[in-house]
KELUM-64415 format. One record per residue (C-alpha): x, y, z. Coordinates in pm, 1 decimal. Last residue first. Layout:
BEGIN
{node {X,Y,Z}}
...
//
This chain:
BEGIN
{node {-9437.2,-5713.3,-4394.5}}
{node {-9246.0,-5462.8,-4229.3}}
{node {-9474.4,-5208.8,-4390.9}}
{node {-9828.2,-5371.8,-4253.2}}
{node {-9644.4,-5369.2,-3908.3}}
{node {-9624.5,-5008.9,-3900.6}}
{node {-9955.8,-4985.4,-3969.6}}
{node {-10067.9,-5271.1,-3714.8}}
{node {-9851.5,-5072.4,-3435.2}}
{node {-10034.1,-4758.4,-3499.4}}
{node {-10367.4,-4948.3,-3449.6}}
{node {-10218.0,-5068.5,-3178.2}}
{node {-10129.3,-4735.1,-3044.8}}
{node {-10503.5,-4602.6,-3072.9}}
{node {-10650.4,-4852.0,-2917.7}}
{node {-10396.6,-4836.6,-2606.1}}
{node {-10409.2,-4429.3,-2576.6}}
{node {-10815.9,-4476.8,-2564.6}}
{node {-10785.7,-4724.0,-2274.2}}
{node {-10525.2,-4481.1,-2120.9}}
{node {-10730.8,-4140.4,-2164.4}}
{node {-10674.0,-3882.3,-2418.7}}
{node {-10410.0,-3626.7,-2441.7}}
{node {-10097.4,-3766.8,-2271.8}}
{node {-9896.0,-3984.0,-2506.7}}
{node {-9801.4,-3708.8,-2788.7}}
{node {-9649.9,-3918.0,-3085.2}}
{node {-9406.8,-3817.2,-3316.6}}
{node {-9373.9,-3980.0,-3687.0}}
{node {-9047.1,-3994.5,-3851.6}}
{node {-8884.6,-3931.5,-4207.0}}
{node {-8666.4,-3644.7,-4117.3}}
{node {-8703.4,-3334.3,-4306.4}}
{node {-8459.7,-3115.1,-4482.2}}
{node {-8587.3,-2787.4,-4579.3}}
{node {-8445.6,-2579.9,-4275.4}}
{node {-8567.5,-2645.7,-3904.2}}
{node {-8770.9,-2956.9,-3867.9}}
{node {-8994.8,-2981.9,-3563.4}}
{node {-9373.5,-2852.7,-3813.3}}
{node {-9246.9,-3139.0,-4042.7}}
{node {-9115.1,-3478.8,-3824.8}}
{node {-9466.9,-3630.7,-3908.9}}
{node {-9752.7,-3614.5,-3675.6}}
{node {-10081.4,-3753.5,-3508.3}}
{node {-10432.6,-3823.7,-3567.0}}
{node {-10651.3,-4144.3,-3539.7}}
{node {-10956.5,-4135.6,-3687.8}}
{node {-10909.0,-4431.5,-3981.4}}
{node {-10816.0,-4156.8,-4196.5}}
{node {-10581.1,-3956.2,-4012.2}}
{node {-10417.8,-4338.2,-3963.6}}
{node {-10333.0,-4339.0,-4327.3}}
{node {-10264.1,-3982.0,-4398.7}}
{node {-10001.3,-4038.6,-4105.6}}
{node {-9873.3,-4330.0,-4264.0}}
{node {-9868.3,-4116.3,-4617.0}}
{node {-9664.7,-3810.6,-4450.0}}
{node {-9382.5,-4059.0,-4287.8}}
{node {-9329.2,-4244.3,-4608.5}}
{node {-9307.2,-4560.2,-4606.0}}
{node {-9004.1,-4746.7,-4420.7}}
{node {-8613.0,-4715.6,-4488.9}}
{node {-8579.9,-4536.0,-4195.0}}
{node {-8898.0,-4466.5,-3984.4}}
{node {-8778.4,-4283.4,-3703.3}}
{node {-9079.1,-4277.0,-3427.5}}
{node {-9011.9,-4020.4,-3148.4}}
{node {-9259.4,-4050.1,-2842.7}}
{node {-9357.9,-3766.2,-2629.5}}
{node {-9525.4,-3743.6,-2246.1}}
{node {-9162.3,-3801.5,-2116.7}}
{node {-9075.7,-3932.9,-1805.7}}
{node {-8919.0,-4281.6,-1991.4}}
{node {-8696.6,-4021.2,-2221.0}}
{node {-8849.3,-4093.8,-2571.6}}
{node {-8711.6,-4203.6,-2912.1}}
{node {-8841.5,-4575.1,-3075.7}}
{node {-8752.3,-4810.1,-3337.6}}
{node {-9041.5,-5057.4,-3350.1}}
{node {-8959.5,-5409.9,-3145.5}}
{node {-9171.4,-5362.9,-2899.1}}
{node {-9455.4,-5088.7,-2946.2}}
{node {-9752.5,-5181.4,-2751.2}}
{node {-9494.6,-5186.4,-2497.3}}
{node {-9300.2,-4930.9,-2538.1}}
{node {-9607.6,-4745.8,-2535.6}}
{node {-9729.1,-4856.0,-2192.0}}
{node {-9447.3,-4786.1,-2071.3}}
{node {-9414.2,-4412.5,-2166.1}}
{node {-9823.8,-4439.7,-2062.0}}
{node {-9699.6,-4509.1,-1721.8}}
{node {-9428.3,-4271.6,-1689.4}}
{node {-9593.7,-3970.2,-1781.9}}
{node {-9863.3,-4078.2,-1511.9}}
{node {-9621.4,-4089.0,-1240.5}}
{node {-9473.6,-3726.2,-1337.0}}
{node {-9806.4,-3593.6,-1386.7}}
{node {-9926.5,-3710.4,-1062.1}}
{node {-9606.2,-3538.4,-919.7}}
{node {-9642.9,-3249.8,-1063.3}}
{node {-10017.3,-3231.8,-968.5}}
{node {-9938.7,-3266.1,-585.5}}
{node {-9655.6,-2994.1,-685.9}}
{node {-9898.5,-2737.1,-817.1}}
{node {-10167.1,-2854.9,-530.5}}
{node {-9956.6,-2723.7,-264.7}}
{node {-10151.9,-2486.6,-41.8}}
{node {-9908.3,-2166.0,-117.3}}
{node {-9876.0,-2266.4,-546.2}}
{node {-10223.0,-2323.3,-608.3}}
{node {-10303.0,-1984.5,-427.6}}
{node {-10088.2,-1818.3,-604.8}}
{node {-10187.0,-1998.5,-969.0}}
{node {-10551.8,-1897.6,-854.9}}
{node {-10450.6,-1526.7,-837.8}}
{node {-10240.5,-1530.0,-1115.6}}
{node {-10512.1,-1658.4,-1342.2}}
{node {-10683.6,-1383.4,-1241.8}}
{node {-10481.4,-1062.4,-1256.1}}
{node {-10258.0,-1168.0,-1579.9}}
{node {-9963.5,-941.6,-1593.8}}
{node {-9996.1,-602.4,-1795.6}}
{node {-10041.7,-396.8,-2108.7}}
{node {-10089.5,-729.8,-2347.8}}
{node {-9802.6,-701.3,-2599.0}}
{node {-9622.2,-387.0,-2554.7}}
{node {-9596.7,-358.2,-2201.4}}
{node {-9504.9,-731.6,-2206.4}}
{node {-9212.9,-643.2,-2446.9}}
{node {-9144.7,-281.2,-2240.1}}
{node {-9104.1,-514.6,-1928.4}}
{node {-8875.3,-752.5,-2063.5}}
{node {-8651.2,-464.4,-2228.7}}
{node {-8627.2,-346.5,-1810.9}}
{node {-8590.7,-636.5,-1703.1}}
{node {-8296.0,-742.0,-1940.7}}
{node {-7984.0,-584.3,-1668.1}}
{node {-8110.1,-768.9,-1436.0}}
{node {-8055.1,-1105.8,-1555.4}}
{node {-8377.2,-1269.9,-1652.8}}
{node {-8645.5,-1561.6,-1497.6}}
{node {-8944.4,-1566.1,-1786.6}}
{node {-9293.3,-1668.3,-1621.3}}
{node {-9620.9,-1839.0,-1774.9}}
{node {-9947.9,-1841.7,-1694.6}}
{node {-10256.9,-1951.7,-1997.0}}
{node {-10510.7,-2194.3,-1795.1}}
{node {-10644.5,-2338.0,-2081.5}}
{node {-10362.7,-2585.3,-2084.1}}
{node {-10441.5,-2759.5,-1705.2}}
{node {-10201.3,-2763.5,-1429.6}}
{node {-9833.0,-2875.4,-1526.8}}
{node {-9841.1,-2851.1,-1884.2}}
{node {-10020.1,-2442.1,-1846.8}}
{node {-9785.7,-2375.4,-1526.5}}
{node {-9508.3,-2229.1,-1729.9}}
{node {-9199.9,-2176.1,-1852.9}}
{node {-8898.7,-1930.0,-1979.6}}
{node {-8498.6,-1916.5,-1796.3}}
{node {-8321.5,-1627.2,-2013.1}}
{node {-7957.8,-1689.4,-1958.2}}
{node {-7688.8,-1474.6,-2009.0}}
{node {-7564.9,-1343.8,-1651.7}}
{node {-7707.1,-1688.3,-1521.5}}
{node {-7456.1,-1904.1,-1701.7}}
{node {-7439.0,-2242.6,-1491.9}}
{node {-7768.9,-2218.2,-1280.6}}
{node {-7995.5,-2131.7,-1589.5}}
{node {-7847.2,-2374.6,-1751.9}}
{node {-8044.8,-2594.1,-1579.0}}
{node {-7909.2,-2839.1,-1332.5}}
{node {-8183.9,-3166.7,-1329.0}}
{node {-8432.5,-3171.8,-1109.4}}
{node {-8524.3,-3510.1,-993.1}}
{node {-8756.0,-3562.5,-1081.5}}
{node {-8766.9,-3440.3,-1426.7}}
{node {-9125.2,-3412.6,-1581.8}}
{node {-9111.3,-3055.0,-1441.7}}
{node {-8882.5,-2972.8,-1703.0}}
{node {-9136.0,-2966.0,-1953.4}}
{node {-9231.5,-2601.4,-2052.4}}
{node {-8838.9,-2529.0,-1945.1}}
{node {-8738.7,-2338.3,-2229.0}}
{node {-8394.4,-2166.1,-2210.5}}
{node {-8311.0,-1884.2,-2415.6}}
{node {-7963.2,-1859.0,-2399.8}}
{node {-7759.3,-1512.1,-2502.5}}
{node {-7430.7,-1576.1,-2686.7}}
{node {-7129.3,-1408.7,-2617.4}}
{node {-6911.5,-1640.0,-2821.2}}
{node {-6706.2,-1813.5,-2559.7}}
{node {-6947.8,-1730.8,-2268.1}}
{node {-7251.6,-1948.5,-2494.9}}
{node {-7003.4,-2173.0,-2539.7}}
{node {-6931.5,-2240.1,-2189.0}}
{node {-7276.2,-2254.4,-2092.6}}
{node {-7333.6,-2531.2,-2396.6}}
{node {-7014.9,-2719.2,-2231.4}}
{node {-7138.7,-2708.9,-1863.8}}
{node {-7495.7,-2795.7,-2002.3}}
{node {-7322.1,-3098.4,-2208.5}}
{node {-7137.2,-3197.5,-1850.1}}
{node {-7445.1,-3178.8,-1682.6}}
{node {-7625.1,-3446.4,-1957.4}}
{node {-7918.3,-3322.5,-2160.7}}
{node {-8227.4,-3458.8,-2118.4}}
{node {-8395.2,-3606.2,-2424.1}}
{node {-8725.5,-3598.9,-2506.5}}
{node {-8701.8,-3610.3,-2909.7}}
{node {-9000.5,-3374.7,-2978.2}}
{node {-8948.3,-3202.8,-2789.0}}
{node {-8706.5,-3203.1,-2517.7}}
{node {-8759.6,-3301.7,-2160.8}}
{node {-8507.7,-3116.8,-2028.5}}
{node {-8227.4,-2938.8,-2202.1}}
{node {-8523.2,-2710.0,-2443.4}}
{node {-8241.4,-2500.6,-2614.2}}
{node {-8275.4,-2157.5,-2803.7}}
{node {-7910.2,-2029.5,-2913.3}}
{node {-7817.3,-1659.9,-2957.0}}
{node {-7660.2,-1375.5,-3121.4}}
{node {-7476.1,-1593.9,-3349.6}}
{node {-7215.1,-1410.7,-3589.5}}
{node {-7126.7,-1702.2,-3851.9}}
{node {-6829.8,-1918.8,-3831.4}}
{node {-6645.8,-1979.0,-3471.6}}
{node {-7004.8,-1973.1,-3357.9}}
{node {-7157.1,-2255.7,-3623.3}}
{node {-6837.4,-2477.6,-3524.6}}
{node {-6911.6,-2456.7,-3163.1}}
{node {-7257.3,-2554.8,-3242.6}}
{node {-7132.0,-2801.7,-3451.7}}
{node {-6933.3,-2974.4,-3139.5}}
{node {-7251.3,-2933.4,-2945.3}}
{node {-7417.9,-3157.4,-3111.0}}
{node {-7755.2,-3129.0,-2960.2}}
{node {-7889.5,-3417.4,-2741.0}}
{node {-7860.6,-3774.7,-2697.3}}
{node {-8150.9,-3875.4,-2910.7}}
{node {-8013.4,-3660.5,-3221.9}}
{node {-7940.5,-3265.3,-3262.2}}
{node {-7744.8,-3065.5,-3600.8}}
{node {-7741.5,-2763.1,-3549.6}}
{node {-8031.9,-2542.3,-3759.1}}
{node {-7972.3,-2148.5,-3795.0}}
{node {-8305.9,-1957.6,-3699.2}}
{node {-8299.4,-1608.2,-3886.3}}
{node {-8525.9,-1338.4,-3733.1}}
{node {-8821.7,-1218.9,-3935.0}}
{node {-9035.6,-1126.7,-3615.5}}
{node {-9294.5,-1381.2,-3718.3}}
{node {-9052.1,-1656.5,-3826.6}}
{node {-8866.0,-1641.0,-3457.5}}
{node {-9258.6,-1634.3,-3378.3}}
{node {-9339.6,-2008.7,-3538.2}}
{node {-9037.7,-2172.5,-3470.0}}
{node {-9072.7,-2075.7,-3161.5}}
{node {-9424.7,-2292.9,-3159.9}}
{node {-9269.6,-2554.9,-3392.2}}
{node {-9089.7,-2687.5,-3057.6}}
{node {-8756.0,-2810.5,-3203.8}}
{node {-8592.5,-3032.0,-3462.5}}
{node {-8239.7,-2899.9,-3617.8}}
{node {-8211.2,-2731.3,-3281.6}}
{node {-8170.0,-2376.1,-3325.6}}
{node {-7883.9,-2120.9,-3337.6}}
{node {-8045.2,-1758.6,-3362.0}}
{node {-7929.3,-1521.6,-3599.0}}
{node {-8040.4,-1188.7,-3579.3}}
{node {-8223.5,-1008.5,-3872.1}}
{node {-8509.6,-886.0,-3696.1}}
{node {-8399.2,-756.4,-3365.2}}
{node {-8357.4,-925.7,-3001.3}}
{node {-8345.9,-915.4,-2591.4}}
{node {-8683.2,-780.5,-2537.9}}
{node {-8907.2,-904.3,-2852.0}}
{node {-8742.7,-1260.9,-2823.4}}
{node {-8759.3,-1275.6,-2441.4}}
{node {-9140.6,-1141.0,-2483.1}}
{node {-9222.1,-1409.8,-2764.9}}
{node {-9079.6,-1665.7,-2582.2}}
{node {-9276.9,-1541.3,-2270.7}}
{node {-9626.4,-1537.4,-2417.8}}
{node {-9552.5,-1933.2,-2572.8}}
{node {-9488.1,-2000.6,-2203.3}}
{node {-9777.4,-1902.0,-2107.5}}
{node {-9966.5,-1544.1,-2009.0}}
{node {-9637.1,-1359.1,-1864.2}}
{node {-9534.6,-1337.4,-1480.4}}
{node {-9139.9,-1148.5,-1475.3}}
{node {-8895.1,-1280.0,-1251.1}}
{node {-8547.7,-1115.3,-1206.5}}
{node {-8663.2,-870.8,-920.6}}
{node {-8872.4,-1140.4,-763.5}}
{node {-8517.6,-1364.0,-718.6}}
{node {-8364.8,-1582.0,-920.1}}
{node {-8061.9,-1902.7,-939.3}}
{node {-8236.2,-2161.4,-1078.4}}
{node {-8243.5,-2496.2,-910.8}}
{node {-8589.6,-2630.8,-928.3}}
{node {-8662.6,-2505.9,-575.8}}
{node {-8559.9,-2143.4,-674.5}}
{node {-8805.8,-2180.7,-955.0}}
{node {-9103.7,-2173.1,-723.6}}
{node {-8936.8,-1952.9,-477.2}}
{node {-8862.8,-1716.3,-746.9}}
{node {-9319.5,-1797.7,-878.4}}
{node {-9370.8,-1694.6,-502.9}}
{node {-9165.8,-1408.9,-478.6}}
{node {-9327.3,-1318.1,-800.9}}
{node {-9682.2,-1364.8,-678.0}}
{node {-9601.2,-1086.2,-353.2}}
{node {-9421.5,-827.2,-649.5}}
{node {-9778.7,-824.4,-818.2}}
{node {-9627.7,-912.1,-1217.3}}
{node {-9407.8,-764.8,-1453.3}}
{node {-9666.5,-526.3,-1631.7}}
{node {-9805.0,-407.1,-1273.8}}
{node {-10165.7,-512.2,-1257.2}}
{node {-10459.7,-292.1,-1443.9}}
{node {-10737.1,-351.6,-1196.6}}
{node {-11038.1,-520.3,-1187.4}}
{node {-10841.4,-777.7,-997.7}}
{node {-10743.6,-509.2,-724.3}}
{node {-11133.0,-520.4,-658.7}}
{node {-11114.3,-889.8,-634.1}}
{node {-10912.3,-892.3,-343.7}}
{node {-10953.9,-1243.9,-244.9}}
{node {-11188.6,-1423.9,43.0}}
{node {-11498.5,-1506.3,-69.9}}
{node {-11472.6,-1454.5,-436.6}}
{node {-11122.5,-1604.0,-421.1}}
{node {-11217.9,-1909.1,-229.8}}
{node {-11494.1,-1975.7,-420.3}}
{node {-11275.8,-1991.0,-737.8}}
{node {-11027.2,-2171.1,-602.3}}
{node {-11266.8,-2455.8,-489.2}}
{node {-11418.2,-2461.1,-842.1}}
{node {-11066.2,-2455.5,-1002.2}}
{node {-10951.5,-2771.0,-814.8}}
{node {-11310.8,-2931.4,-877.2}}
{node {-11187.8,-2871.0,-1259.1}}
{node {-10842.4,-2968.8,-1214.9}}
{node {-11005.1,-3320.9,-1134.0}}
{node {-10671.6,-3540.6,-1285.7}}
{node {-10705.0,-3356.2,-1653.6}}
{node {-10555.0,-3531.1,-1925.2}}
{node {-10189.0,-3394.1,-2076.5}}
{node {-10204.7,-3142.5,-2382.6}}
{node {-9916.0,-3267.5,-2644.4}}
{node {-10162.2,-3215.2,-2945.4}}
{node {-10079.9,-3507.7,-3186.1}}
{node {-10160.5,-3838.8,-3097.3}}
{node {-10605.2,-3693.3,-3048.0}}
{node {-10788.0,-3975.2,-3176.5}}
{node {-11037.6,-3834.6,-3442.1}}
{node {-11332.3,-3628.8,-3373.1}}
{node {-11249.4,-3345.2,-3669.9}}
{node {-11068.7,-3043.6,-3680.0}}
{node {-10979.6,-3062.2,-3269.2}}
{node {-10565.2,-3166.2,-3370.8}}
{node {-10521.7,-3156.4,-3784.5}}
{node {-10153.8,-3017.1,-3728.5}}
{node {-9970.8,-3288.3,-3874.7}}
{node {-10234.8,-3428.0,-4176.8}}
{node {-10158.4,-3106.1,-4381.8}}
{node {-9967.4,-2810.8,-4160.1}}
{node {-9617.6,-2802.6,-4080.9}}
{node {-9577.7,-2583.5,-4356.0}}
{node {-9857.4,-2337.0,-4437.5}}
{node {-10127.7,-2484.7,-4647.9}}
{node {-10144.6,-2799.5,-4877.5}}
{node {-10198.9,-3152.6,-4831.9}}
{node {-10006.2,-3441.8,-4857.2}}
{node {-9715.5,-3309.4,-4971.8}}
{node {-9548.6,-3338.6,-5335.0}}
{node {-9242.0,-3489.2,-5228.9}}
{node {-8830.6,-3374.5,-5238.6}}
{node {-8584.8,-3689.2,-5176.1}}
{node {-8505.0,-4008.1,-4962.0}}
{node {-8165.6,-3930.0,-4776.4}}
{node {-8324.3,-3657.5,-4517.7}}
{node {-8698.2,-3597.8,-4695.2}}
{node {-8764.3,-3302.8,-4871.7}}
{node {-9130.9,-3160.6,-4824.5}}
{node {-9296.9,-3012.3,-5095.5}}
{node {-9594.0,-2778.3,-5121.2}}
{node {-9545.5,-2580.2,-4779.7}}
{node {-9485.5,-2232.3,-4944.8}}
{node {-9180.6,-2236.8,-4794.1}}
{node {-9115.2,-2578.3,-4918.6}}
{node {-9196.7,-2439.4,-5260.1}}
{node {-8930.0,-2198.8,-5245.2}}
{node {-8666.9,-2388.3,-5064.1}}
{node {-8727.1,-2641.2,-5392.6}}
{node {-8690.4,-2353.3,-5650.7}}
{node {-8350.2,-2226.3,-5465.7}}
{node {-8211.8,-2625.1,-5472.2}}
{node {-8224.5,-2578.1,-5888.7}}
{node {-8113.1,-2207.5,-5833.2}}
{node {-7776.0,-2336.5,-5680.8}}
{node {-7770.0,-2642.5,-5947.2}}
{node {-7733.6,-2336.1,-6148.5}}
{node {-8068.4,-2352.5,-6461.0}}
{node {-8104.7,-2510.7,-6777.5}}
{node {-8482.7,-2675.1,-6668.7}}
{node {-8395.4,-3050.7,-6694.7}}
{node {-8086.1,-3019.6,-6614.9}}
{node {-8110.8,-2851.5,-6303.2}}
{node {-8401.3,-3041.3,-6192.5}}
{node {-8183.9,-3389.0,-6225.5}}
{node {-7922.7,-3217.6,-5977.0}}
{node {-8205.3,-3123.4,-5747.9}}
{node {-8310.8,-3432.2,-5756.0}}
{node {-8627.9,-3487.6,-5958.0}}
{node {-8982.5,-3475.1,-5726.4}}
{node {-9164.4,-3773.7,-5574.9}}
{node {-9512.0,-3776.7,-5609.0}}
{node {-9691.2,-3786.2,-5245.4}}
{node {-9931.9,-3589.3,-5318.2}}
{node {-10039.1,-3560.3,-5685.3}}
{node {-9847.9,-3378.2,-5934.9}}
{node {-10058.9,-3335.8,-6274.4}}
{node {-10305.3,-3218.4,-5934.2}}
{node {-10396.7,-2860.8,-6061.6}}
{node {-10256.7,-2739.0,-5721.2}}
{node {-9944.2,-2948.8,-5813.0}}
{node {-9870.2,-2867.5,-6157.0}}
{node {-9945.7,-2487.3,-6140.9}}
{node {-9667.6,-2432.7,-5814.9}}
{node {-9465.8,-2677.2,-6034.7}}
{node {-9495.9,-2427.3,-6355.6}}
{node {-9439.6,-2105.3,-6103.4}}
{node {-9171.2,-2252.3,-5946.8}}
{node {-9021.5,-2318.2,-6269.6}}
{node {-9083.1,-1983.4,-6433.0}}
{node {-8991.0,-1777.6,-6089.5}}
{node {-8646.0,-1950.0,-6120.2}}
{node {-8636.9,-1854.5,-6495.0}}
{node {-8736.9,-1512.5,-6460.4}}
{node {-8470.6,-1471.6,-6147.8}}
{node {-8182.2,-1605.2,-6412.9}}
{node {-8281.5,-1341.8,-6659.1}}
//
């Protein structure tokens, strides 16, 4: 009887806002109000709301309530993941500018068609990678301070390619992950996929709370934690070496395996200590070249203890037969005559810039950001709604996005994050003031 009657309410609010009796941006009863008004467990009341946030009709708001969204579709969709549907000012999609990548490419290319071993290209290529490009990729990392070698490196197709691999190799459905209360929506995305449970800690602009974390371990049977220690999005923090120390020495405490995503530690100069280094029997090290170089150009690599290699190598097996041959190629020869670091660096300058730059077309507005990063965190407090100021600027061709596809659970901060790097600097400047003159139109 009591499953009828949940499936009875979501059912009548499912009918109420696709018909549009509930228009976006409506907000909901409390859960307690709900309740009541429906006869039903304050339990089930909060059950019906999970439900239609699921279904990405509601978002609930830390401290302001449960909304109809703006738009419907999968979560984290509406006006936050509206990136290359339209012609509008690209804030959302965290892909950096090229700096003449193309004439880079061009030059490889000749090279290799000249000079490379393009009949081994044709070739199916050893699943974890040509042992010669994963010396270079462990010298590579090496450099940045993680402890590897080619027998712990494996060459995957992006980042995104090697979360899925660690997740596939080291995990089941059903395990518990510990999670960042906001984190990269792309793990997210295939934790979700392979139906394993992501457990949010609580994280602000210094970091995760490690304290909880502690507290989650001592409680619930945690198989592992996912952490992005440098550069993190979307908050861009780097963690302190005293909080790696004390998430290493959790992770030891409670036999936890760390999947560390470095997509962004190249931004830190210099390099920080990754976990990596402080619990290498345990860690699983995962990044790429694709932020770094250009983001078509899909190479990633996963650094592993030994004793994962082998589950590493049946997950790549299992997902695209074998190593890229191509991409490889040019990312070896990138990586012997030095452009990958001349266009670290560049990036590293140029993340910097437009960080300034926004801070200050922004004075005065509440802002999150590490001064490397490419990302800007915008809490909004007692402001308007996060989803309508996005609607807002989606409308006047500027696009960017609410705290939605980072938020882990129902709960969502009210906040906007901005991506800094996709369009040019003159372009970045228009588009922040117009940002500023919204913001300012709510102060006012």
């Amino acid at each position: 009887m009591a499953r009828s009657r949940f499936k009875q309410v979501v059912d009548g609010l499912v009918s109420d806002i696709q018909s549009g009796n509930l228009r976006p941006g409506t907000r909901l009863p409390t859960h307690r109000e709900l309740a009541r008004r429906h006869d039903l467990a304050l339990a089930t009341a909060s059950r019906v709301y999970a439900e239609l946030a699921r279904m990405g009709l509601v978002i609930g708001e830390i401290g302001r309530g449960t909304y109809v969204r703006q738009a419907f579709g999968a979560r984290g969709m509406a006006c936050d993941m509206l990136a290359g549907l339209g012609s509008g000012i690209d804030l959302n999609a965290n892909m950096p500018t090229a700096f003449g990548q193309d004439t880079q490419l061009r030059r490889a290319l000749r090279h290799l068609s000249q000079q490379g071993d393009l009949e081994a290209l044709l070739l199916y290529q050893p699943p974890l990678g040509r042992p010669q490009e994963r010396q270079l990729v462990a010298d590579y990392l090496v450099q940045r301070g993680v402890p590897t070698d080619a027998g712990r490196v494996a060459l995957v197709q992006g980042a995104q390619h090697g979360l899925t691999v660690a997740l596939l190799g080291a995990l089941c459905p059903g395990d518990a992950i510990a999670v960042d209360a906001l984190t990269y929506p792309g793990f997210r995305q295939i934790a979700a996929m392979l139906r394993m449970e992501m457990i949010p800690v609580p994280v602000g602009p210094e970091g995760t709370d490690l304290q909880a974390l502690r507290t989650l371990c001592s409680q619930r049977r945690v198989k592992a934690v996912y952490c992005m220690p440098t550069m993190h999005n979307p908050l861009g923090f780097v963690l302190t070496l005293q909080q790696r120390q004390e998430l290493a020495a959790i992770a030891r405490q409670h036999g936890l395996l760390v999947l560390e995503d470095a997509a962004y530690a190249y931004l830190a100069a210099p390099a920080v200590v990754p976990v990596a280094a402080l619990a290498p029997e345990r860690t699983v090290y995962i990044g790429g070249l694709s932020k770094n170089l250009a983001t078509g150009l899909r190479f990633g690599y996963i650094s592993a203890p030994p004793a994962m290699m082998g589950a590493i190598e049946r997950a790549i097996r299992a997902t695209t037969v074998n190593s890229p041959a191509l991409v490889t190629a040019l990312v070896r020869r990138w990586l012997m005559d030095g452009t990958v670091d001349r266009m670290e660096r560049h990036r590293r300058a140029d993340a910097r810039h437009r960080q300034a730059l926004a801070r200050r077309l922004l004075e005065g507005v509440a802002l999150v950001g590490h001064p490397g990063s490419y990302l800007l965190w915008l809490p909004l407090e007692g402001r308007d709604r996060a989803e309508a100021i996005c609607q807002d600027l989606h409308e006047q061709g500027i696009v960017l996005s609410t705290a939605a596809p980072f938020a882990v659970g129902t709960h969502v901060p009210n906040a906007l994050r901005i991506a800094l790097g996709t369009v040019d600097p003159s372009t970045l400047e228009r588009a922040l003031a117009q940002v500023r003159l919204r913001l300012d139109q709510l102060a006012g």
